[in-house]
C-alpha positions, 0 to 999 in steps of 0.5 A: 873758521879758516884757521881751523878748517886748515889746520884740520886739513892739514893734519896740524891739529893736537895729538889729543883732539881724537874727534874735532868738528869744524862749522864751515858756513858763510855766503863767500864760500863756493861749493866747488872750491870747497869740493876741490879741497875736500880731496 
């Protein structure tokens, strides 16, 4: 899950992966820091 929503973030992905989808889940997430990475 980290790993792959970093690299997503981080425009790090294959030039073939046109449409990736990435399962962000779990009770230690909070919802303000994912807001924050979002932007």
């Amino acid at each position: 899950g980290a790993v792959a929503l970093a690299a997503a973030l981080a425009d790090q992905l294959p030039a073939e992966c046109q449409r990736v989808g990435v399962v962000i889940s779990g009770g230690n997430l909070d919802p303000a820091l994912l807001a924050q990475l979002w932007e």
